[in-house]
C-alpha positions in Angstrom: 0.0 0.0 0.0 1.0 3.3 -1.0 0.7 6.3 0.7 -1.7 6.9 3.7 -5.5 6.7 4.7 -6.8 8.9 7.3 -10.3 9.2 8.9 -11.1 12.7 11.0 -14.3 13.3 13.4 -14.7 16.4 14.7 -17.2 16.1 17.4 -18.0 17.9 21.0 -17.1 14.8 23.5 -19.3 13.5 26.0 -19.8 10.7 28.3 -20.2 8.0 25.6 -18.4 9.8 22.9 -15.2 7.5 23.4 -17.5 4.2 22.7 -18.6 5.3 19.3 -15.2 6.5 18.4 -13.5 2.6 19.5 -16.7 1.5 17.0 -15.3 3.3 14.1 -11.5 2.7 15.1 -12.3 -1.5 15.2 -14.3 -1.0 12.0 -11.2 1.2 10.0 -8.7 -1.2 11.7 -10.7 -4.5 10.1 -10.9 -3.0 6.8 -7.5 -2.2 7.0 -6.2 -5.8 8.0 -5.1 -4.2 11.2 -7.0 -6.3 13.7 -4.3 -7.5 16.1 -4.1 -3.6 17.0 -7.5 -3.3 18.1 -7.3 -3.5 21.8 -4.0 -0.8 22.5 -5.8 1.7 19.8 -9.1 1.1 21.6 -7.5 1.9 24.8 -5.2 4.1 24.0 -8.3 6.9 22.1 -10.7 6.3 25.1 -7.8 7.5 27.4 -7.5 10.8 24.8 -11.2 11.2 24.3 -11.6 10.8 28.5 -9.1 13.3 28.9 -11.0 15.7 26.2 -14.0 15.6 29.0 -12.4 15.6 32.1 -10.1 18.8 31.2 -11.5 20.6 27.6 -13.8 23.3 29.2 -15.7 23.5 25.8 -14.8 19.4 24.9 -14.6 20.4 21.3 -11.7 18.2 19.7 -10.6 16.5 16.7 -9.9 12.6 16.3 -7.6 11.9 13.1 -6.7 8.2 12.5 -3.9 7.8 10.3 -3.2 4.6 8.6 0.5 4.9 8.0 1.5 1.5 5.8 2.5 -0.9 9.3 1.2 1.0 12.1 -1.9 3.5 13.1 -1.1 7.2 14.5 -4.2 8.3 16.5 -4.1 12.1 17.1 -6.7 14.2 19.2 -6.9 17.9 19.3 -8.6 20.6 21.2 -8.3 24.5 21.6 -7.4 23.9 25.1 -3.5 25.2 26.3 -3.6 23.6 29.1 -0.8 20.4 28.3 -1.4 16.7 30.0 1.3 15.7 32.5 1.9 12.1 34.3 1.4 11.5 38.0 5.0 11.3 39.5 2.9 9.0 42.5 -0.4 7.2 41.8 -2.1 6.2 44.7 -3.3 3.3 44.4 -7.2 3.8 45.5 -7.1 7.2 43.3 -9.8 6.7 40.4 -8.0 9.2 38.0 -4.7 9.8 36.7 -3.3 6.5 35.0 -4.5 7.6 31.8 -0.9 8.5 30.0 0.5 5.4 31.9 -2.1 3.3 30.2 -1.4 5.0 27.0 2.7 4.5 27.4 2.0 0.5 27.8 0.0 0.2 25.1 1.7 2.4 22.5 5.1 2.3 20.7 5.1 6.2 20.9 3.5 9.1 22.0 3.9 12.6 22.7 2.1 16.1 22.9 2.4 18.5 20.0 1.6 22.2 21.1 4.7 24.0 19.3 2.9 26.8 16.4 -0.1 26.8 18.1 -1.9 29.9 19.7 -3.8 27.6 22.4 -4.4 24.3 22.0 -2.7 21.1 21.7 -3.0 18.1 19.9 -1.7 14.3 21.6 -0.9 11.4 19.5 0.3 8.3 19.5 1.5 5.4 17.2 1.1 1.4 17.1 3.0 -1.0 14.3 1.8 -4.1 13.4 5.8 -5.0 13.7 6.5 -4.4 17.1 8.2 -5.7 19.8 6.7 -4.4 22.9 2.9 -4.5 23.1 1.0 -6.9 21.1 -2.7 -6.0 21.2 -3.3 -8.4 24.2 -5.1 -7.3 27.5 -2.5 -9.7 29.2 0.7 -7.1 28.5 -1.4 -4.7 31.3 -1.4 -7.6 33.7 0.3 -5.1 36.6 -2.1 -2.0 36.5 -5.5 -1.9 37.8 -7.8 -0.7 35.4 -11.4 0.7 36.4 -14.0 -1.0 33.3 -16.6 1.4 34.1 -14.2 4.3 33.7 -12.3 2.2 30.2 -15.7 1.6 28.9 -17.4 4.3 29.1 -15.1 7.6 28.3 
């Protein structure tokens, strides 16, 4: 294949936003013989899209999926300067805050691109279907404790 295929949403996010976007993300991935990324590009948008509600005063954003010939770039952006930072500590009983941990044992990379921007930000990240680390199994996140209301439902 020759070049690359891109889908882009541009939505207002809500609650349930994040399950409709996974829908279309299985459904492009499928068509694109891309199955066996399903689950860390599944995870890894729902963690973007969650963040887009929880810190987005407007929640106005941007989902681009990239098909780049052996891997998927997922990018979200919003008009909000305001940049995403890890939690040095998690607590173990806190309900928030794992999401970019999540989203660093799932993908090969990630990052935060804010640089010729006037406010906003946008937050990628990349899976290959050739990869060494993560392979699409649930089993690689064996050590972290994952709320499913909170991965299902944002």
């Amino acid at each position: 294949m020759n070049g690359y295929i891109q889908y882009r949403l541009h939505l207002t996010a809500g609650d349930h936003s994040a399950r409709h976007i996974r829908a279309v993300v299985r459904s492009l991935l499928g068509e694109w013989e891309m199955r066996e990324l399903t689950d860390a590009v599944e995870l890894g948008v729902t963690e973007l899209v969650a963040n887009v509600v929880r810190h987005v005063p407007d929640r106005r954003c941007e989902v681009l999926v990239l098909r780049q010939r052996d891997r998927v770039r997922i990018e979200v952006s919003d008009g909000c300067p305001r940049l995403p930072a890890t939690t040095a500590e998690l607590d173990l009983d806190s309900e928030n805050g794992r999401g970019l941990v999540l989203l660093d044992a799932v993908a090969d990379k990630w990052g935060v691109d804010a640089a010729g921007r006037r406010d906003g930000k946008t937050v990628w990240f990349e899976c290959g279907t050739t990869r060494s680390g993560f392979t699409g199994s649930p089993s690689a996140l064996d050590g972290l404790q994952l709320d499913a209301e909170v991965a299902e439902d944002r």
